[in-house]
C-alpha positions in Angstrom: -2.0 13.3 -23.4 -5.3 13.3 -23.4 -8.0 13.5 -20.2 -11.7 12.7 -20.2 -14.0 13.1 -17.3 -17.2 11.6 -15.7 -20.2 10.1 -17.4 -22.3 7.3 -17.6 -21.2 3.8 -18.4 -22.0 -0.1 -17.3 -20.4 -0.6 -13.9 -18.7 -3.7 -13.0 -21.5 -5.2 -12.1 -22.7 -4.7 -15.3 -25.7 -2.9 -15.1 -26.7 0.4 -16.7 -29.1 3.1 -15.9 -28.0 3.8 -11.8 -25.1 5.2 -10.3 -21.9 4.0 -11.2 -19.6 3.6 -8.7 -16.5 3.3 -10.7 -17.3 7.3 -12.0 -15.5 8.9 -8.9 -12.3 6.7 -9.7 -9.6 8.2 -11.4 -7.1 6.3 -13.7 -4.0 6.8 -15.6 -3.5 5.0 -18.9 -0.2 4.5 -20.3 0.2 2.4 -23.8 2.7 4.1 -26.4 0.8 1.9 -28.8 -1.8 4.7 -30.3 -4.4 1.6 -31.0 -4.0 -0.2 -27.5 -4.1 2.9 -25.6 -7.4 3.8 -27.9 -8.9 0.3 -26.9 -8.2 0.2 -23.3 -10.0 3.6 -22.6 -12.7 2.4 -24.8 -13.0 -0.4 -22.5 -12.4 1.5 -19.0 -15.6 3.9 -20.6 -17.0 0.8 -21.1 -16.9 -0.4 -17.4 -17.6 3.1 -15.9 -14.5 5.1 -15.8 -14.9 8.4 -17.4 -11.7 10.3 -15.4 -9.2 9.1 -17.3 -5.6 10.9 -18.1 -3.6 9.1 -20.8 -0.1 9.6 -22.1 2.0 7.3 -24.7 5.2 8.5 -23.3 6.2 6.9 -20.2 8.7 9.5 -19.2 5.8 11.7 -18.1 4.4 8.9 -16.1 6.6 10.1 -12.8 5.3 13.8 -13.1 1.6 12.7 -13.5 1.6 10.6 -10.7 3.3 13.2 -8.7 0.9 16.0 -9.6 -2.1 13.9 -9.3 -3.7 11.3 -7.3 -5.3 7.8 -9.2 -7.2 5.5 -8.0 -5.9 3.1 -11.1 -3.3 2.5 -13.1 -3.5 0.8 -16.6 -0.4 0.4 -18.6 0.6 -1.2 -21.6 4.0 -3.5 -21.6 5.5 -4.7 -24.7 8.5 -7.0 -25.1 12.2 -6.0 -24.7 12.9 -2.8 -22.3 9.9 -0.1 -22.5 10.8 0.8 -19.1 7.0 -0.3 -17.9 8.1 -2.5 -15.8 11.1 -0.7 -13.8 8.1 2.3 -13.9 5.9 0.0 -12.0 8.9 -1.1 -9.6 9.6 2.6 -8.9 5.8 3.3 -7.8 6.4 0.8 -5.4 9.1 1.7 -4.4 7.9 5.3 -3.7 10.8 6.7 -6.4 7.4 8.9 -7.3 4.0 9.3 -7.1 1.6 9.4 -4.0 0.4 5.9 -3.3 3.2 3.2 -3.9 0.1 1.1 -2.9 -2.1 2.2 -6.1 -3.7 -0.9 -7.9 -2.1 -1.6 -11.5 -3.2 -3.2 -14.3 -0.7 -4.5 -17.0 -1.5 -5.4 -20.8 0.2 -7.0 -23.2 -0.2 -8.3 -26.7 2.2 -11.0 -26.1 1.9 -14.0 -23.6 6.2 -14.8 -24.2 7.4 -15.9 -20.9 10.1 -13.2 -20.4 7.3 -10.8 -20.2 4.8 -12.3 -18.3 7.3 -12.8 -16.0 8.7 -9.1 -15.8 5.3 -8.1 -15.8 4.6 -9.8 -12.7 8.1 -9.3 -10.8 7.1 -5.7 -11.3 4.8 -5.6 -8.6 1.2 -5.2 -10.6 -1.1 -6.3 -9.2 -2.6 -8.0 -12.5 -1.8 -9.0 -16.0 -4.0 -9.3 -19.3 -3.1 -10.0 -22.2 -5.0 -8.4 -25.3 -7.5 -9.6 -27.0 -9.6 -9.7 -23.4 -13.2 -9.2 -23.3 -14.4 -6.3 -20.9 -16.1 -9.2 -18.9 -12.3 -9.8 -18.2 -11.3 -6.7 -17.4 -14.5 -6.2 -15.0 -14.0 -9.3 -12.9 -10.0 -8.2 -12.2 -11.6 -5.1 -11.7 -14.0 -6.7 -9.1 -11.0 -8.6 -7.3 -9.3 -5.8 -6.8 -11.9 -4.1 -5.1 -13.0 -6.9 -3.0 -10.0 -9.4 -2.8 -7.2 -7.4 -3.4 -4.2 -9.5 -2.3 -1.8 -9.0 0.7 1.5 -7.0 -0.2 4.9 -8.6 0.9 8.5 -7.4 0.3 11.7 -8.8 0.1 15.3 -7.0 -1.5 14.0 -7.1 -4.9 10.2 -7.3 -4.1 7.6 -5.4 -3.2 4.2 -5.8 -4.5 1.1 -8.3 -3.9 1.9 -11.9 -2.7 1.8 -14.7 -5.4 3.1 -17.6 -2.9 1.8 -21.1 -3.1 2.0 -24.6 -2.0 5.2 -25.1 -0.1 6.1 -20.9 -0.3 3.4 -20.2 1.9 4.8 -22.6 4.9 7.2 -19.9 5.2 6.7 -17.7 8.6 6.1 -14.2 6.8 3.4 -12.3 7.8 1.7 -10.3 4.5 0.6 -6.8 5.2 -3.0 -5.5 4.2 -2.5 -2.1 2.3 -4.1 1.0 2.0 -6.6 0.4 -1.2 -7.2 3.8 -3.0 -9.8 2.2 -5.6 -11.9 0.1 -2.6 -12.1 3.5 -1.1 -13.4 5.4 -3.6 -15.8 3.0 -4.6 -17.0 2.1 -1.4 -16.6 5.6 0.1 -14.5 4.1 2.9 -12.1 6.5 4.3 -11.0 3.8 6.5 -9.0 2.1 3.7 -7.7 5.0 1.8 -4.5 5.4 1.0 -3.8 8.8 2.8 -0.4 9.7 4.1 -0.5 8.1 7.9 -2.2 5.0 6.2 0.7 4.9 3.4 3.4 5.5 6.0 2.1 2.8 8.6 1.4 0.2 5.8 5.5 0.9 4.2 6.5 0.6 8.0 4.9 -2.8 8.7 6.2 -4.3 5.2 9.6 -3.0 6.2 9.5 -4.5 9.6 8.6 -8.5 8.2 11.1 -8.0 5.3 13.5 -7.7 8.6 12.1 -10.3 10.5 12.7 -12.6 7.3 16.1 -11.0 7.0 16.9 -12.4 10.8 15.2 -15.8 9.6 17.8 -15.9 7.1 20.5 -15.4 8.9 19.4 -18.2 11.4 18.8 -20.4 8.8 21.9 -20.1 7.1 23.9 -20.8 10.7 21.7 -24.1 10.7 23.2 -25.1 7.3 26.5 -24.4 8.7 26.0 -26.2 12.1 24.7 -29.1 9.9 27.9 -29.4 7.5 30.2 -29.5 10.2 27.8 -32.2 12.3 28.2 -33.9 8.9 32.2 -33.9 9.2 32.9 -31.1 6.1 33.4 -28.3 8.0 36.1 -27.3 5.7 33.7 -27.2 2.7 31.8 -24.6 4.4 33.7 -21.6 3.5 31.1 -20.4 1.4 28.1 -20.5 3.3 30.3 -18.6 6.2 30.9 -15.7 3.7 27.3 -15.6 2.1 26.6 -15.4 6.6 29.6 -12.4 6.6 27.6 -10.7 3.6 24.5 -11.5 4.9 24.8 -9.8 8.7 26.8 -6.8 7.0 23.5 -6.3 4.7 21.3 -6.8 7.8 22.8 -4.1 9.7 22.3 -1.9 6.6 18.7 -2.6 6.6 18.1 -1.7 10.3 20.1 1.6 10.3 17.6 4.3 11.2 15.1 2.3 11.7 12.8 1.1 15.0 15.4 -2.0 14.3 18.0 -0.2 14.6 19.4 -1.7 18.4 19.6 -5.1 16.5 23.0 -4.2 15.2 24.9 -5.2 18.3 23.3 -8.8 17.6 23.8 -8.8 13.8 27.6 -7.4 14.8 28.1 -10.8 16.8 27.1 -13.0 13.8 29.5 -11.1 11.5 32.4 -11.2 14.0 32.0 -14.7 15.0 32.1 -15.7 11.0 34.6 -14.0 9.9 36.4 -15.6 13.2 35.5 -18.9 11.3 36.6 -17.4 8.1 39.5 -16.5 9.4 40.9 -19.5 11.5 39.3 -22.1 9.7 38.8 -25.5 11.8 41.0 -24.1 14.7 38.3 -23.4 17.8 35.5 -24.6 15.3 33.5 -26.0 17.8 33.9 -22.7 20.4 33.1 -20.5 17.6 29.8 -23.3 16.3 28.7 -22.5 19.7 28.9 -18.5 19.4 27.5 -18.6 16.2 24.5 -20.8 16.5 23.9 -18.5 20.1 24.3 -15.1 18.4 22.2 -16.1 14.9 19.4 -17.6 17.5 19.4 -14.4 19.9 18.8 -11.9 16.8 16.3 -14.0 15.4 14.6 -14.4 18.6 15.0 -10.2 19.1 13.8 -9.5 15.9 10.2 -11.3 16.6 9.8 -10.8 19.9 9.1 -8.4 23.2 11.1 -6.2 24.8 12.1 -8.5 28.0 13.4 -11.2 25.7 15.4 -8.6 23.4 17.2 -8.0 26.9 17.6 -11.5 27.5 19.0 -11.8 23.6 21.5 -9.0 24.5 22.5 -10.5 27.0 23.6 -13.5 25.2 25.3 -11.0 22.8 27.3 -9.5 25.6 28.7 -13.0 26.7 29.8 -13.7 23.2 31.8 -10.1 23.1 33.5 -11.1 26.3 34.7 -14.5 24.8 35.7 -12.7 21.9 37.5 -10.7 24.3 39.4 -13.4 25.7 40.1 -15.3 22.6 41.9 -12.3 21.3 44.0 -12.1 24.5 44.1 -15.3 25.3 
């Protein structure tokens, strides 16, 4: 492991002789490949980065990025398992290091589809694939300063948002996150990825991810209201335990959190499918009615105000008590 510390160098604007505003920015390359690792700091240099911490073994990544903060992360991913991209997964996912919002970098010597597509399921927030020019690697520089894009999460997720066309329709809301390389190049503490800023950010991803878990659910009662309107209600049984799992998962999610009074609703929705699952056609159409209320009134409670999670609850109540009565009855 080697480290190397400020100098002067070209910014990314690519001119020489004045302050460059990339020297305050600290970055951590990891390549296990002696030449690529050599390359990429030659270019970083290049561009203005002269605090630089290297490594070739990617178990040392965690303790790095615990002990220090960066401001960049460049890494080098090669085909098969390297463990790069579950590394880059675990930053997000705040398994280590201080910012799981730090801009990274991937490189590659191979455009093969299976790693282009780990790469970017990792949650980087770029890809390039070697031989670039350092023109390249100072305009995805530049974008990630300036337009850096919008973070979303999902179960398996959680990195910047690469939706388009049609994906886009969907109502998710993406969350602006705390930029530790705009900061420091801008001297914006605004924007800097400091605890509170870290903490709010994770908290507002986690709340969409279970607004779009409520969505689900709704969405998934509309399929089911929609086979049965179509007469093959008894071909349903899937969808009605995908619903089961689905609920059980939601009220998982919530546990602890400010979503956590949402589990009386997402309790309805189980109990009312597994009443289908259960009974099959027999009251179909009194529990189509309880379902398609209780998926609605967590959907609604999920996105909504305080006076109209009452209103949702109540809704939730009424189904308990029919519950009640069909049990007794």
């Amino acid at each position: 492991m080697t480290k190397s510390r400020q100098g002067q160098g070209t910014g990314p604007g690519g001119s020489s002789g004045v302050r460059n505003e990339l020297t305050a920015a600290s970055v951590l390359l990891f390549d296990a490949r002696h030449y690529a690792r050599r390359q990429a700091r030659i270019a970083l240099n290049t561009l203005g980065f002269w605090s630089i911490v290297d490594t070739h073994e990617i178990d040392r990544v965690p303790d790095l990025l615990n002990d220090q903060r960066f401001e960049l992360i460049v890494a080098g991913i090669a085909e098969g398992d390297d463990g790069v991209a579950a590394m880059v997964q675990n930053v997000r996912r705040q398994a280590f290091g201080r910012d799981p919002f730090v801009p990274i970098i991937l490189t590659a010597w191979s455009p093969a589809a299976e790693l282009v597509t780990a790469a970017i399921n990792s949650g980087a927030d770029d890809l390039l694939i070697w031989p670039f020019s350092i023109n390249q690697l100072r305009s995805r520089i530049k974008t990630l300063i300036r337009a850096r894009k919008k973070f979303v999460i999902t179960d398996s997720y959680l990195g910047p948002d690469r939706r388009f066309g049609a994906g886009r329709s969907e109502k998710f809301e993406c969350v602006d996150v705390p930029n530790a390389l705009k900061a420091t190049v801008e001297e914006d503490n605004s924007i800097d990825a400091n605890d509170t800023a870290v903490r709010s950010a994770m908290e507002r991803l986690q709340s969409e991810k279970i607004r779009s878990e409520a969505r689900r659910i709704n969405q998934l009662t509309e399929s089911v209201l929609q086979m049965f309107g179509a007469g093959k209600g008894a071909n349903c049984i899937n969808y009605v335990l995908s619903l089961i799992k689905l609920a059980e998962q939601f009220q998982q999610s919530i546990a602890g959190s400010s979503f956590a009074h949402l589990a009386e609703l997402a309790l309805s929705v189980e109990n009312v499918a597994k009443a289908m699952r259960e009974q099959g056609d027999a009251g179909s159409l009194r529990n189509l009615r309880l379902l398609e209320n209780a998926a609605q009134a967590l959907q609604v409670a999920a996105d909504a105000d305080e006076s109209v999670v009452d209103t949702a609850f109540g809704i939730s109540a009424e189904i308990r008590k029919l519950g009640d009565r069909r049990s007794t009855g």
